[in-house]
C-alpha positions in Angstrom: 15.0 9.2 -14.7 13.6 5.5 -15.1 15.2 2.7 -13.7 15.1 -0.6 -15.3 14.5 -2.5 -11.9 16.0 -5.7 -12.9 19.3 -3.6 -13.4 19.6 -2.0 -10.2 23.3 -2.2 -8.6 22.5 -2.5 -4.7 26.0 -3.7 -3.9 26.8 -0.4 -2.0 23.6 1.5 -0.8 24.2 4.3 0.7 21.9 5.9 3.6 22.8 9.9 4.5 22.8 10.9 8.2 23.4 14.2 9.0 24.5 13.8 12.8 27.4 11.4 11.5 28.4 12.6 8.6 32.0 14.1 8.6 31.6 16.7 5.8 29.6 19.9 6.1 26.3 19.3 3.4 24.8 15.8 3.0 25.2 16.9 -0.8 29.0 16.3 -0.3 28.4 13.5 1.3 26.7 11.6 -1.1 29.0 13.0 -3.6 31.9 11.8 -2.6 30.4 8.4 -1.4 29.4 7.9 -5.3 32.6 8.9 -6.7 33.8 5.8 -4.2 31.1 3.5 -5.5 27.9 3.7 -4.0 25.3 2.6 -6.4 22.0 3.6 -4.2 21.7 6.8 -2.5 19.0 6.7 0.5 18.1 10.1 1.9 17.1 9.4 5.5 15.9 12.7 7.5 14.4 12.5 11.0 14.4 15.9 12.0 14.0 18.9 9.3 10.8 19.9 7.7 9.0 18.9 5.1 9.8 22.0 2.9 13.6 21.6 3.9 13.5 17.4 3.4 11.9 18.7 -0.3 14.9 21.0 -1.2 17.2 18.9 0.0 15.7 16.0 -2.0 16.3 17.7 -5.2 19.8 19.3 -4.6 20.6 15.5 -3.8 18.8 14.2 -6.8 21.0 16.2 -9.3 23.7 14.6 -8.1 22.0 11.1 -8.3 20.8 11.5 -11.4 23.9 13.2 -13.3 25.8 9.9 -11.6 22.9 7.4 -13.0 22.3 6.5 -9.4 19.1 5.6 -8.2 17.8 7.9 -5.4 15.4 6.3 -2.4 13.4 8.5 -0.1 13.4 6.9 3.7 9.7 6.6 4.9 7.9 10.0 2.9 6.1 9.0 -0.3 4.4 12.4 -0.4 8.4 13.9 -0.6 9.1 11.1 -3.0 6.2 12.3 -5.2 6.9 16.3 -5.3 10.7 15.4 -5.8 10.2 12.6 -8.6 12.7 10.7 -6.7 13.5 6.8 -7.9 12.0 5.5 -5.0 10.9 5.5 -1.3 11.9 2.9 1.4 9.4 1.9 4.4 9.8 0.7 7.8 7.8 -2.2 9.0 5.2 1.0 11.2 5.6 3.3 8.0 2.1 3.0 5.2 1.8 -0.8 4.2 3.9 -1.3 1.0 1.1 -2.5 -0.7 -0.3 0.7 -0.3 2.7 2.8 -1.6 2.6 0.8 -4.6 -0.8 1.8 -5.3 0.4 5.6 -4.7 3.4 5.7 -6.4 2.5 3.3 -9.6 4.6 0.8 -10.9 7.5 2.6 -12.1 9.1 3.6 -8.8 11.5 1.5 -6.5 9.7 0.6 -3.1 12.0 -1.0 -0.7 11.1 -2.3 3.1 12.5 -2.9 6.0 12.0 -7.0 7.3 13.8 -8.5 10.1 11.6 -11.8 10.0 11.0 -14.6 6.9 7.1 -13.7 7.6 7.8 -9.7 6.8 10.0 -10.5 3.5 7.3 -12.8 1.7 4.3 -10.3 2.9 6.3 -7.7 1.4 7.3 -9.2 -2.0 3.8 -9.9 -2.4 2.6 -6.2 -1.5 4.9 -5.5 -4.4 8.1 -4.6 -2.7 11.4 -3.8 -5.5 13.9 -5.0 -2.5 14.1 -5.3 1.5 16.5 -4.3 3.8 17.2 -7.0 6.4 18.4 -6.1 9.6 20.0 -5.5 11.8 22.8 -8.2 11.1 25.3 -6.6 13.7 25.1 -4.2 16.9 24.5 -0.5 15.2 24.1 2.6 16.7 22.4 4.7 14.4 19.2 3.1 14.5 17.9 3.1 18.4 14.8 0.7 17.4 16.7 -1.3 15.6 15.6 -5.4 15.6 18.5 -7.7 15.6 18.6 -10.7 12.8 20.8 -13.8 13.1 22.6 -15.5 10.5 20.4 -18.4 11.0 17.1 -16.0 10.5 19.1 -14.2 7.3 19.1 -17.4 5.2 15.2 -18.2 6.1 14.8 -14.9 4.4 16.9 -15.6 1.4 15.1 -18.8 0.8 11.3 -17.2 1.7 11.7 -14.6 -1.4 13.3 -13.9 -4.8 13.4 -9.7 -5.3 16.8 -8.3 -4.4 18.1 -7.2 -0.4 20.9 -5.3 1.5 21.6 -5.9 5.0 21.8 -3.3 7.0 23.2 -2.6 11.0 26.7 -2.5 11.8 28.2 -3.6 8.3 31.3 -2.3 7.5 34.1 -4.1 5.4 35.8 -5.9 8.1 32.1 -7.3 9.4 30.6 -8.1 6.1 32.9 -10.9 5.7 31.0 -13.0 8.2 28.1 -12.8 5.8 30.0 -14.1 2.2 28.5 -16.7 0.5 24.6 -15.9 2.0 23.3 -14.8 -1.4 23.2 -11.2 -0.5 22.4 -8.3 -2.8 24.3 -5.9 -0.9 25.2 -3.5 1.8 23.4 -0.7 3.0 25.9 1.4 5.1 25.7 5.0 6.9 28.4 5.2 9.5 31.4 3.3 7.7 31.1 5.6 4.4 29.6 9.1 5.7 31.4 9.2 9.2 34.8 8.7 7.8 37.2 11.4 7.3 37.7 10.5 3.6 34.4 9.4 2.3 35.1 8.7 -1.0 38.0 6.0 0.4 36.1 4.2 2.9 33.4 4.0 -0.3 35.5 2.3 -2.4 37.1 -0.2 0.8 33.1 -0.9 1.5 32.5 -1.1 -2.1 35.2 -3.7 -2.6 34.2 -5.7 0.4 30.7 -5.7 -0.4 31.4 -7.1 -3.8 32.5 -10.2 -2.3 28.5 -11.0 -1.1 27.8 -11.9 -4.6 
């Protein structure tokens, strides 16, 4: 499926996590996170291999795709590839965006990670889709995870123009401290997939998340 990119929703982008989730298949997961409102499905694996990470990719990506949701591979553009996913997101030590886009064409979604005004504006002119700044708040799913102030948040928003989420420790009551900053959206794992109801706490971050706009 093709993606117009200047009609992506990022208002709730969803990031799967195995270890936290509080259903039994990450298929559920994202599942019943999109029938709450999340409008971008990231499929983040650390640990399986690349033949499970495949499969898994494309159970997921019948979902996605039968919901009109973009889906984003974390890190692997050679998973993205096989599994004509939407997109592929990199880290600031993953292959330099500018690369990627030379990969995976100009039809797919490339997103990357920036914590610093200098990162977002190298990345928009690698040809990056979106960014995902963080982290705004203490998290604990991401051990390496680079802390950004509000102060260094609206640098970014005035250094580029494409689309971002924030990312690390958002949830609804947190994401109020960052209304009125020009934000694209919230990119969540543990307040949607650890939650005993997912689809619930989706639509409660959905709803908050709105607000950014």
């Amino acid at each position: 499926m093709s993606f117009d990119k200047s009609k992506i929703d990022y208002t709730l982008y969803l990031v799967t996590d195995r270890q936290l989730m509080s259903c039994e298949t990450i298929e559920q997961s994202v599942e019943q996170a999109i029938a709450g409102g999340a409008s971008v499905v990231q499929l983040r694996e650390k640990d399986c291999s690349s033949r499970e990470f495949y499969e898994l990719a494309l159970r997921v990506k019948r979902i996605t795709e039968s919901n009109n949701v973009p889906l984003i591979i974390n890190d692997r553009i050679d998973i993205c590839l096989a599994a004509d996913a939407d997109g592929v997101h990199l880290g600031q030590s993953d292959i330099p965006c500018r690369e990627a886009r030379r990969i995976l064409g100009a039809d797919k979604l490339i997103g990357v990670s920036a914590a610093l005004p200098e990162e977002a504006r190298q990345a928009q002119a690698d040809g990056a889709d979106y960014l995902g700044i963080g982290a705004v708040f203490p998290t604990s799913t991401k051990d390496d995870a680079r802390a950004v102030s509000l102060e260094t948040l609206r640098e970014i928003r005035a250094a580029v123009t494409i689309p971002f989420v924030v990312i690390g420790g958002v949830n609804a009551k947190s994401i109020t401290r960052l209304y009125g900053m020009g934000i694209d959206g919230a990119a969540v794992v543990s307040a949607v997939v650890a939650q005993k109801d997912i689809t619930a706490a989706a639509r409660e971050m959905r709803a908050a998340a709105e607000k950014l706009k």
